[in-house]
C-alpha positions in Angstrom: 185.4 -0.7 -51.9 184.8 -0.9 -48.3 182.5 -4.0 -47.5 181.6 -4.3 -43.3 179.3 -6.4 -41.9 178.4 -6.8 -38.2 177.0 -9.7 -36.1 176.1 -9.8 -32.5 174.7 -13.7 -33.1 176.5 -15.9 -35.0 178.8 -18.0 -32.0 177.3 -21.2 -30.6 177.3 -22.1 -27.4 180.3 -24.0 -27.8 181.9 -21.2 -29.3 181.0 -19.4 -25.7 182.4 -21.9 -24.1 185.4 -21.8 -25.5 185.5 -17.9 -25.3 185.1 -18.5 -21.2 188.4 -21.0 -21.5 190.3 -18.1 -23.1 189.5 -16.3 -19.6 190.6 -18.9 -17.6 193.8 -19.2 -15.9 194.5 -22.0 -18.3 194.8 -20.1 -21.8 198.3 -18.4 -22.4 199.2 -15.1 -23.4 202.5 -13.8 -24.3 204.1 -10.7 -24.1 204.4 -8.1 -27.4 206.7 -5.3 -27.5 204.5 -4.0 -30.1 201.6 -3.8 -32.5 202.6 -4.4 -35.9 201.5 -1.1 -37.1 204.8 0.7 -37.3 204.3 2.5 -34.1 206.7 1.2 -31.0 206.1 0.6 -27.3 202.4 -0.1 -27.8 202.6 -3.6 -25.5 200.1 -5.9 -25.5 199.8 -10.1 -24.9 199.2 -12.4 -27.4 198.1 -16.1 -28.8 198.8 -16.5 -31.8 197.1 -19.3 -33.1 198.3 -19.2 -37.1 201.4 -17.2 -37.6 201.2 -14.3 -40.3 203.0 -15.3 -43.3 204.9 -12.5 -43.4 207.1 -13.2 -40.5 206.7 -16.8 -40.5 209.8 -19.2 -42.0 209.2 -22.0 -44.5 210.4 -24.5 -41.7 207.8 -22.8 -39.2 204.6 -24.6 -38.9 201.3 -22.6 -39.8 199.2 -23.9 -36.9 201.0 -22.3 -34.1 198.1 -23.5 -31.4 196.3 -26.2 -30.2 192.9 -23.8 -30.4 193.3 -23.8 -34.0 189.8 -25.9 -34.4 187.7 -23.6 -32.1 189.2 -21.0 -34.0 188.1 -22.7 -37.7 184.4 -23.1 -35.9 184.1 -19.7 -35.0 184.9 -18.1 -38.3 183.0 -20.2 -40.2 179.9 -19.4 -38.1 180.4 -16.2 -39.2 181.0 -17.1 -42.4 178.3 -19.7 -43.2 175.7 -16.8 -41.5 176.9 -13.7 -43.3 176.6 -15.8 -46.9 180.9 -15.4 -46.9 182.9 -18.3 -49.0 186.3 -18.4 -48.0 189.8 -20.6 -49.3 192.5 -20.2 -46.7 192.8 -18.6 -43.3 195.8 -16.2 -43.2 196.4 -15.5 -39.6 194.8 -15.8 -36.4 195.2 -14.4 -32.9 193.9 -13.4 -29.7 194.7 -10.0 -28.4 194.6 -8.4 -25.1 195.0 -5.1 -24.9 194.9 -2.8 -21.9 195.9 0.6 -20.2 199.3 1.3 -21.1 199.2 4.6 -21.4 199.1 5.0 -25.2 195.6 6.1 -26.9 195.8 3.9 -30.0 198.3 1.7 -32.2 199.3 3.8 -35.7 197.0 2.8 -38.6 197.6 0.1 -40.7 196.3 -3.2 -43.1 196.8 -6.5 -41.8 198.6 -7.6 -45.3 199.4 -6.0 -48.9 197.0 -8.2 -50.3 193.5 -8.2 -50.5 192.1 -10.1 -47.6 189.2 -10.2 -45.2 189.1 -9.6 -41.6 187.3 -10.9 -38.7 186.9 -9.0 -35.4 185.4 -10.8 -32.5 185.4 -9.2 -29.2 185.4 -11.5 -26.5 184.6 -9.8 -23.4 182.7 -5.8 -22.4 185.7 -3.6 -22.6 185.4 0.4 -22.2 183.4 1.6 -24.6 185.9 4.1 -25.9 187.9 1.3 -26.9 187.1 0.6 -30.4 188.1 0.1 -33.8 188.2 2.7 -35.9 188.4 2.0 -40.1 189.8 4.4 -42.6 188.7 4.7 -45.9 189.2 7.9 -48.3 190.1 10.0 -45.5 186.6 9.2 -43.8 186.8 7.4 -40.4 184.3 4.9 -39.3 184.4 3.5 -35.3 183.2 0.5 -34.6 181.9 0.4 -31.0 183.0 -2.9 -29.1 180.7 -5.4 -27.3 180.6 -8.7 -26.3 180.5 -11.7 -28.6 179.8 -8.9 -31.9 182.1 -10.0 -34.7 182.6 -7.1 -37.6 184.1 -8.3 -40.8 185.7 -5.7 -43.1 187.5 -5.7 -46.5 191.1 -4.6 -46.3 191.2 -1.2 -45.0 193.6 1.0 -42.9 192.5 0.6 -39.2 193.9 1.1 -35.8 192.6 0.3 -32.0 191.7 2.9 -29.6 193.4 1.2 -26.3 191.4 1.0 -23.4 191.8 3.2 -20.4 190.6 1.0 -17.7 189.5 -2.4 -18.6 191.1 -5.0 -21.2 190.3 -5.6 -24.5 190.1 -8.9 -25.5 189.8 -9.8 -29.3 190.1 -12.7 -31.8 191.5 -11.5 -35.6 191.3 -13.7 -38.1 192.4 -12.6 -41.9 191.3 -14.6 -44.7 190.5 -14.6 -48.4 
């Protein structure tokens, strides 16, 4: 069963802070063909901070960045507020999404396992630029803002893409 829960106050203000670094001219991004929904030629930039297991090697190291502690304090403000226990952290990545001339990515779950995940948006991108969930052939959006984090059960999703500004999120999958 579907479980969703929204915040619009659980970062700190070092949590901002470090939201305002991943803005900076300092924090990289790097180039994706592709969201890993199945559908092609959806491009976006990336950080990925843990690698998904999936397409990670047994010689490649889990912690693929050196944000991987802002990104452990941010989920479990979430977590510690929203009364959420957690035992591992399954992947975690910035996106940045913007205009490319596609509407949205195809639907699909993070994993093939049950899992939880957590949505931050970091920044005010278009409004039409949300997330939509997909549960027995009833849709629910999820309207972007800054800061909100929205935590859902594993579900089929997908991303409306933005048609003027960027979308900037952090994803985090855990169970």
């Amino acid at each position: 069963m579907l479980k969703i829960i929204e915040d619009k106050n659980f970062l700190s203000k070092t949590n901002k802070k470090f939201i305002n670094h991943v803005f900076s001219d300092c924090f990289p991004f790097y180039y994706r063909k592709s969201t890993d929904s199945g559908v092609k030629d959806d491009p976006f930039l990336s950080h990925s901070v843990i690698n998904r297991p999936e397409v990670r090697k047994k010689t490649d190291p889990k912690i693929n960045s050196p944000y991987y502690k802002d990104v452990v304090d941010i989920l479990n403000n979430f977590t510690r507020k929203n009364n959420i226990t957690y035992k591992e952290i399954i992947r975690a990545s910035f996106n940045f999404c913007y205009a490319n001339g596609k509407k949205t990515c195809g639907w699909h779950t993070d994993h093939d396992f049950p899992h939880w995940q957590l949505v931050v948006y970091l920044n005010d991108c278009d409004k039409d630029s949300f997330t939509v969930l997909k549960e027995n052939n009833k849709t629910i959006n999820i309207k972007p803002a800054k800061y909100k984090g929205v935590c859902f059960t594993r579900v089929k999703h997908r991303m409306i893409f933005p048609k003027q500004k960027e979308r900037v999120i952090l994803v985090i999958t855990f169970r």
